[in-house]
C-alpha positions in Angstrom: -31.8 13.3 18.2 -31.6 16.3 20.7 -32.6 19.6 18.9 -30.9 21.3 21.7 -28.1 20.7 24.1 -29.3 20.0 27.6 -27.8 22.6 30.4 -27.7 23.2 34.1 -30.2 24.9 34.8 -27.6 26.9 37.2 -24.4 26.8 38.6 -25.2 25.3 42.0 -26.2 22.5 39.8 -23.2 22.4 38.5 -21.3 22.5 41.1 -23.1 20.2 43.3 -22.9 17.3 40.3 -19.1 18.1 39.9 -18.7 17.6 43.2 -20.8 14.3 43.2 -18.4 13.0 41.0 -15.6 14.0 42.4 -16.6 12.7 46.1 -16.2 8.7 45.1 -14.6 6.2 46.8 -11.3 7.3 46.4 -11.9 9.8 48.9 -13.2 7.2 51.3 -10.8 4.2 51.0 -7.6 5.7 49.9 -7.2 9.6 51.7 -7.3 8.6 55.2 -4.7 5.6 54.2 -2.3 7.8 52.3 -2.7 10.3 55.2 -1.8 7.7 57.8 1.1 6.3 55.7 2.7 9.6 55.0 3.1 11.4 57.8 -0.5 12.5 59.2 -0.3 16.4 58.5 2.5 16.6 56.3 0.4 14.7 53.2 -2.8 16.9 54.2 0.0 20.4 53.5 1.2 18.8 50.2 -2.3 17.8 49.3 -3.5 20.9 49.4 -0.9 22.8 48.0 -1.4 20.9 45.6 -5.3 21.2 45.5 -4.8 25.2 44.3 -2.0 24.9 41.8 -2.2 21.1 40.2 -6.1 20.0 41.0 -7.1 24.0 39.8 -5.2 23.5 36.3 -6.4 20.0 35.2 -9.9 20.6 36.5 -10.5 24.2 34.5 -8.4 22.8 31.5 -11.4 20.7 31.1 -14.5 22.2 32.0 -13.4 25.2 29.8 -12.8 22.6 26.8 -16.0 21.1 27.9 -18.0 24.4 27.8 -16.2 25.9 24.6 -16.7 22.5 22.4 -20.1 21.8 23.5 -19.4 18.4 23.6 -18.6 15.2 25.1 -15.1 14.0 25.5 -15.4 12.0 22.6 -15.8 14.9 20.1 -14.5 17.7 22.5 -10.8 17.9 21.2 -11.5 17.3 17.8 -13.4 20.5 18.1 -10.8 21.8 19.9 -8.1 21.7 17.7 -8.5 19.0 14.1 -6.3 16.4 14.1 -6.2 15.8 18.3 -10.0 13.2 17.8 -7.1 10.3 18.9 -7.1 11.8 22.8 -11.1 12.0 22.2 -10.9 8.4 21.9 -8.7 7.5 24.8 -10.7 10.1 27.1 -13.9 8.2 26.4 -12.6 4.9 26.6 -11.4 5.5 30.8 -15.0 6.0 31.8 -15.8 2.9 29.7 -13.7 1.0 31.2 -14.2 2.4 35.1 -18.2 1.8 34.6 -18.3 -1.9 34.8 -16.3 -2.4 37.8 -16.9 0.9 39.9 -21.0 -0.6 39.5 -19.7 -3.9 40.9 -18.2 -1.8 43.9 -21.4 -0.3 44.2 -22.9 -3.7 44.6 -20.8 -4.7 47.8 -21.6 -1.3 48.9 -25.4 -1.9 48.6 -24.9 -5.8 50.3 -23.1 -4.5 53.0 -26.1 -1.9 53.4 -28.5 -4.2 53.8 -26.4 -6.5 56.2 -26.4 -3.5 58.4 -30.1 -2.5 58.2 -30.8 -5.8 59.1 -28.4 -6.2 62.0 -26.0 -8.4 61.0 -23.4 -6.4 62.0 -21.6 -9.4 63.5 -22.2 -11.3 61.0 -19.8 -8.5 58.7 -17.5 -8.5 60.9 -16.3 -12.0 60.6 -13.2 -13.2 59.0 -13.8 -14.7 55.2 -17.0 -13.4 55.4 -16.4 -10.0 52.7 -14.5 -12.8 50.4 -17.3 -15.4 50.7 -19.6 -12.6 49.2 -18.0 -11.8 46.1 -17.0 -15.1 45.3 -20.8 -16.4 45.1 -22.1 -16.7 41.9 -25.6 -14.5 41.7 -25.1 -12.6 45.0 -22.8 -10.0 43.8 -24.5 -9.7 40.6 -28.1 -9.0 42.0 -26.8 -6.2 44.1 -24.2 -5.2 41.3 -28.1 -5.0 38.9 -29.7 -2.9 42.1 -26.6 -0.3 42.0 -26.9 -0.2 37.8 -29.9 -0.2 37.6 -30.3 3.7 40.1 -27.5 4.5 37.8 -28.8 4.2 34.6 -32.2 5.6 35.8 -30.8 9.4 36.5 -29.1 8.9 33.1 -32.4 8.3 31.5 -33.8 11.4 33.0 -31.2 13.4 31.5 -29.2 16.6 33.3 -32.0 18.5 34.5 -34.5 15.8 35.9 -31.8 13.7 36.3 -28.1 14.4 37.5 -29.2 18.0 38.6 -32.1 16.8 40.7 -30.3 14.3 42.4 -27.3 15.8 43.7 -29.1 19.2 45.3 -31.0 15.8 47.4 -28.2 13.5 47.5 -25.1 15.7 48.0 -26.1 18.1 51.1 -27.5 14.5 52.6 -24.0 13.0 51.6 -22.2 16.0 53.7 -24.4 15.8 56.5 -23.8 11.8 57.1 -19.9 12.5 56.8 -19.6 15.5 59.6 -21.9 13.4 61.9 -19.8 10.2 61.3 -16.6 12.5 62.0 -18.0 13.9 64.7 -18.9 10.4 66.5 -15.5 9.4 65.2 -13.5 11.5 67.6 -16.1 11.0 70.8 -14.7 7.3 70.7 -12.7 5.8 73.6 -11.9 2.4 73.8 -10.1 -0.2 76.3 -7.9 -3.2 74.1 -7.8 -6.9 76.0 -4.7 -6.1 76.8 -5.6 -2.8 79.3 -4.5 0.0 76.3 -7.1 2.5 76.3 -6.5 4.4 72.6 -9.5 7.5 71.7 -10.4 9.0 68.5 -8.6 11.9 69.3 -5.3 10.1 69.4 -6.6 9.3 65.9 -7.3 12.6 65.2 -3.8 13.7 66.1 -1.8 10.7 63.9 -4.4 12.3 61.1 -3.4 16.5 60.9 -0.3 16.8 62.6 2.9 16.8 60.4 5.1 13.6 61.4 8.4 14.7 59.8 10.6 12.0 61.9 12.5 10.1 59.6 11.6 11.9 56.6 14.3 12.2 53.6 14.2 14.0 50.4 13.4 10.8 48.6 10.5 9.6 51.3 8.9 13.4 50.8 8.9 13.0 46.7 6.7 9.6 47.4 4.7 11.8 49.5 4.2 14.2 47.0 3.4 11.8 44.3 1.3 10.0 46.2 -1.0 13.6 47.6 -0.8 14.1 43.8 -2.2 10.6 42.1 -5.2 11.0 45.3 -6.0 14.4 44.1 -5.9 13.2 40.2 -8.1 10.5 40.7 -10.2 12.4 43.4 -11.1 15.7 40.9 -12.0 13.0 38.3 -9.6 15.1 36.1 -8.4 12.4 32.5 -12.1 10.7 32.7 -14.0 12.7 30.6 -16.5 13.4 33.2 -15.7 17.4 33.7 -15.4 17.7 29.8 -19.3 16.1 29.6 -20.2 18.4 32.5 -18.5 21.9 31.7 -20.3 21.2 28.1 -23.5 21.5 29.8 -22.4 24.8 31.7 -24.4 28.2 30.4 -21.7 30.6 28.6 -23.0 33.2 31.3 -21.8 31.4 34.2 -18.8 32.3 36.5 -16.9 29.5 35.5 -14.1 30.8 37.9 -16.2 30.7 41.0 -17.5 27.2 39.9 -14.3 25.8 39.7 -12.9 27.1 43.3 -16.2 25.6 45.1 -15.8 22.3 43.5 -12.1 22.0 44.7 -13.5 23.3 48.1 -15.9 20.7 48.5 -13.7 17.9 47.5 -11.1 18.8 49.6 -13.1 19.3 52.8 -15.2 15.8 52.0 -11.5 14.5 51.2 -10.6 15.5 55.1 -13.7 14.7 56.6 -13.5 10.9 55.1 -10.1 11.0 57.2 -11.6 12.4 60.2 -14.2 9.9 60.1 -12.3 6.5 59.6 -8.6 7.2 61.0 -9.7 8.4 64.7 -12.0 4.9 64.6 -9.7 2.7 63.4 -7.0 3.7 65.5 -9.5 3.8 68.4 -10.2 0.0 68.4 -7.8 -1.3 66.0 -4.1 0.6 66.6 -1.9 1.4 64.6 -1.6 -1.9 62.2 -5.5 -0.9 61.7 -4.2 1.9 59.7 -2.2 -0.1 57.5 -5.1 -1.3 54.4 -7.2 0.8 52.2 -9.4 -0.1 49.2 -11.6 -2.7 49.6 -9.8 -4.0 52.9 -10.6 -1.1 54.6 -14.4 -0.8 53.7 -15.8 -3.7 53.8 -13.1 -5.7 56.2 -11.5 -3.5 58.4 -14.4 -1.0 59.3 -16.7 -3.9 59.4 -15.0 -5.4 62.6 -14.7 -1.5 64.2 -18.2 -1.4 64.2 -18.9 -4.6 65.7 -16.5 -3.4 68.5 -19.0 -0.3 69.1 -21.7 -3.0 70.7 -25.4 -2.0 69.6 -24.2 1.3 68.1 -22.1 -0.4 65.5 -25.5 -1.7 63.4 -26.5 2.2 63.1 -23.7 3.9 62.4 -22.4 1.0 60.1 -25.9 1.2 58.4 -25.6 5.2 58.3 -22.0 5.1 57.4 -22.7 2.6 54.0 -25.6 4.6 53.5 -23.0 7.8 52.5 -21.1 5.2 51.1 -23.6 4.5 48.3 -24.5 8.2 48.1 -21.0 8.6 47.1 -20.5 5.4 44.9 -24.1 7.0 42.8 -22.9 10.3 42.0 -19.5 8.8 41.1 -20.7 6.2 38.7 -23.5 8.7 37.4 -21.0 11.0 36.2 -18.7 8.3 34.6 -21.6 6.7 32.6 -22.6 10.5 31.6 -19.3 11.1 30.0 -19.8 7.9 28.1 -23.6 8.3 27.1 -22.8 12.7 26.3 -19.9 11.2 23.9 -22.1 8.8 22.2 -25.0 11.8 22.0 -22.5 14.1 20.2 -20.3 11.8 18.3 -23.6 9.4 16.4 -26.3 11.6 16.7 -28.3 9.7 18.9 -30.8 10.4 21.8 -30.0 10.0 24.9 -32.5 7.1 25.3 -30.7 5.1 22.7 -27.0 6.2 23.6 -27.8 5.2 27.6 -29.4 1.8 26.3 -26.2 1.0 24.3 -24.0 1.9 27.1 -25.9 0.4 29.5 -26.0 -2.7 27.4 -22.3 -2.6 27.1 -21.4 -1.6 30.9 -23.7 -3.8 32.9 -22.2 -7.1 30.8 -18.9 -5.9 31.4 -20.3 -6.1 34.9 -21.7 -9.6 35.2 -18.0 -9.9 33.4 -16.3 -8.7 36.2 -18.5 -10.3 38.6 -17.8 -13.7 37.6 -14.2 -13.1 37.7 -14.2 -13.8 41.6 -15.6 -17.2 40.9 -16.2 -18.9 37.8 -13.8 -16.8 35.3 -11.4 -16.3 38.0 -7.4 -16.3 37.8 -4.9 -14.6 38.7 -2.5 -12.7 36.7 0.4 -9.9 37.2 0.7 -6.6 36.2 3.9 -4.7 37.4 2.6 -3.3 40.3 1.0 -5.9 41.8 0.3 -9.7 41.7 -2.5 -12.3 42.1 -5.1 -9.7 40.5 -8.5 -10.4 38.8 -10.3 -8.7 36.2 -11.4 -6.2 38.1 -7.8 -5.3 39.1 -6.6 -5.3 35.6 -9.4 -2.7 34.4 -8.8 -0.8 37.2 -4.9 -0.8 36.2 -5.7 0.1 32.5 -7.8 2.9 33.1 -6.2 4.5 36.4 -2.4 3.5 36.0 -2.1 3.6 32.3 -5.0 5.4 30.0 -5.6 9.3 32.7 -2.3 9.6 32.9 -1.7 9.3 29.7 -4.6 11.6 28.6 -3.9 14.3 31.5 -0.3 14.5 29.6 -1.8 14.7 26.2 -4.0 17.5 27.3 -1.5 19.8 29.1 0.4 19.6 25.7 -2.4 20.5 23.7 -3.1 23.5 25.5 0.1 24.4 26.9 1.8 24.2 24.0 -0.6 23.4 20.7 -3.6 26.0 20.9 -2.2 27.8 24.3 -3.5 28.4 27.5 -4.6 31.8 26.6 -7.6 29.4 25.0 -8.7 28.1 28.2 -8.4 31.7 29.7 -10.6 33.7 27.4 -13.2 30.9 27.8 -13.6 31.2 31.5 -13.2 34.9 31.4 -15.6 35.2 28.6 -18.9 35.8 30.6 -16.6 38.7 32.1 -15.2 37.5 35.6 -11.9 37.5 36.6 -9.9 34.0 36.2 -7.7 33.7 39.3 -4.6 32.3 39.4 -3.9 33.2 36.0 -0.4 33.3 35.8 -0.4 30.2 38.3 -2.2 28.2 35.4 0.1 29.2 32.9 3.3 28.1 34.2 1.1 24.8 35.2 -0.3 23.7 32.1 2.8 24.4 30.2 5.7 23.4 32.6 5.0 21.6 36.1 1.7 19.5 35.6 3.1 18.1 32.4 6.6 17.2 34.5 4.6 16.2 37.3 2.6 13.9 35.7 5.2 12.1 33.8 6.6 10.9 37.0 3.3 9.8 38.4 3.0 8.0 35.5 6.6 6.1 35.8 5.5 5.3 39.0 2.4 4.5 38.1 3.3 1.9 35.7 5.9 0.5 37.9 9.2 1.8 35.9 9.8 3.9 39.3 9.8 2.9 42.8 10.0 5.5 45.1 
């Protein structure tokens, strides 16, 4: 048992591992989709509107009940207020269930790396080829082990040695990769079969200016819910993960400050991910190019846009999965954190034995999910989607059902059960300023409650917008 909790050892730390987790592949595979579907400019205004009123509630909701509890998301709003262990439970169990299948993700990600450090760019790029992969038997799980087992390694070392250490290497390497890929991004021109000539700065413009033709009062509320389920998933806000990491936050630090340089960075990572893939996919692929995200986009779509660059496609295919992984790590690090903190605080244990038990648990939910592409495969429905696999249905559970859920339960407990002014005097306690204050009010108690009620409707399929 730890004699005493582990901490940052300062809040560029911090900051840089919050970040980590909230750069994943949500900001990758699904920004520069939603951006492209809903009108270029006009989702990048809502989603940052939204980024400073909705994204700055939710995220220092929870790293102030992280830092005042001391504790893991298990445990923390027990401590918080008795009686409230029940959204403890659910909190823990999202990054519990995201662990198994966001380390199969990482898999593909680290077999598509190696394809392109080898040169087989072509070779990605053909059809059935991303399907033939995860449907193999060992494949995906050797490279799902690989990804796991980088994972589990940082958890061992703990928050110092560990998580801290890796992201002041991994996330200024992680930045660098994405403006350079940007940057190439909108230096592409390219001449279709058919004479067209499209650039990535035709890209550039379908990605930040506003398109407002055809929009109605009903298309802009899909906009809006849609900027606001990116930003909820992208903050890693209902996953326990910035509960696990404000509890390791000294009481001296300017939690304030933190908070605002966390939504910063995601944002302008957020952006950049857009810069970097729209302009190129538009460039050799048109508009219909623009059209899948997910999985489609990384590891079909982008695949045959970087055989259509010639030689350059191995390098900055290899370059771009390279910040793909970096990205993927710090994600799945800081999910398998919350889970391994909760089990620290919750049984006593050390954080050898709490990461072996999870990591136990996790990588056969892996192989689990691995084998449900081939020899456990079928296909079910859920009602937002049909034909889906196990991986689809944990992803549903945990994303569609379970934060929702828990981001709701949370704005009530402090909006309305122990009040906001809780969450204040813990980040003003080290004596700064919170800004915003009356912003977060109004928030906690009113609009991010309403807010996320619909996303959950729609989330669940009882609304179609």
């Amino acid at each position: 048992m730890e004699q005493k909790r582990s901490s940052f050892g300062g809040t560029i730390g911090f900051v840089l591992a919050a970040a980590g987790s909230a750069v994943g592949l949500g900001n990758i595979w699904r920004f520069p989709y939603l951006a492209a579907k809903d009108g270029g400019g006009l989702f990048i205004i809502v989603y940052l509107i939204l980024a400073l009123t909705f994204g700055f509630s939710l995220l220092t909701t929870e790293v102030a009940i992280g830092r005042k509890s001391k504790q893991g998301p298990l445990t923390a709003y027990g401590k918080i207020k008795k009686g409230w262990g029940f959204l403890g439970v659910l909190g823990c169990l999202v990054p519990a269930i995201i662990l198994p299948y966001y380390c199969v993700i990482g898999g593909w990600v680290v077999k598509y790396l190696s394809v392109f450090l080898t040169g087989g760019c072509s070779a990605a790029a053909e059809d059935g080829y991303f399907t033939s992969f995860i449907s193999g038997t060992y494949e995906p799980i050797i490279m799902m082990a690989l990804f796991f087992c980088i994972v589990a390694f940082v958890i061992f070392r703990g928050v110092n040695k560990g998580i801290e250490s890796m992201s002041k290497v991994i996330m200024p390497i992680l930045l660098i990769l994405v403006v350079g890929i940007a940057v190439f991004s909108l230096t592409i021109k390219y001449e279709s079969p058919d004479g067209t000539v499209r650039t990535g700065l035709q890209g550039l413009k379908i990605l930040l200016v506003p398109n407002l033709k055809g929009v109605t009062a009903g298309k802009f509320l899909n906009v809006l819910v849609d900027a606001m389920g990116q930003l909820f998933f992208s903050l890693s806000v209902a996953m326990g993960i910035m509960i696990a990491y404000g509890s390791y936050v000294n009481d001296k630090a300017n939690l304030s400050k933190s908070i605002n340089q966390i939504e910063i960075f995601d944002t302008a990572v957020a952006i950049l991910a857009g810069v970097m893939i729209v302009p190129a996919v538009f460039a050799f692929m048109g508009q219909d190019g623009l059209d899948s995200s997910g999985p489609g986009l990384m590891f079909i779509s982008l695949p045959k846009v970087f055989a259509a660059m010639g030689r350059a496609g191995d390098i900055i295919g290899f370059l771009f999965f390279a910040m793909v992984l970096f990205a993927a790590l710090t994600s799945a690090i800081s999910i398998m954190e919350a889970v391994v903190a909760s089990f620290m605080d919750a049984f006593k244990m050390s954080r050898v034995k709490a990461a072996i038990l999870e990591g136990l648990i996790a990588f056969a939910g892996a192989v689990i999910v691995c084998l449900g592409y081939n020899k456990l495969y079928f296909e079910a429905k859920l009602p937002v989607a049909d034909g889906v696999q196990i991986l689809d249905i944990l992803d549903y559970i945990s994303n569609n059902v379970l934060m929702p859920a828990v981001a709701i339960a949370t704005c009530i407990l402090i909006g309305w059960v122990v009040k906001p002014k809780t969450v204040i005097d813990e980040v003003e306690k080290s004596g700064c300023i919170m800004g915003r204050k009356k912003l977060y009010v109004v928030m906690i108690k009113y609009i991010a409650p309403v807010l996320l009620f619909v996303l959950f409707l729609k989330s669940i399929g009882i609304i179609n917008l």
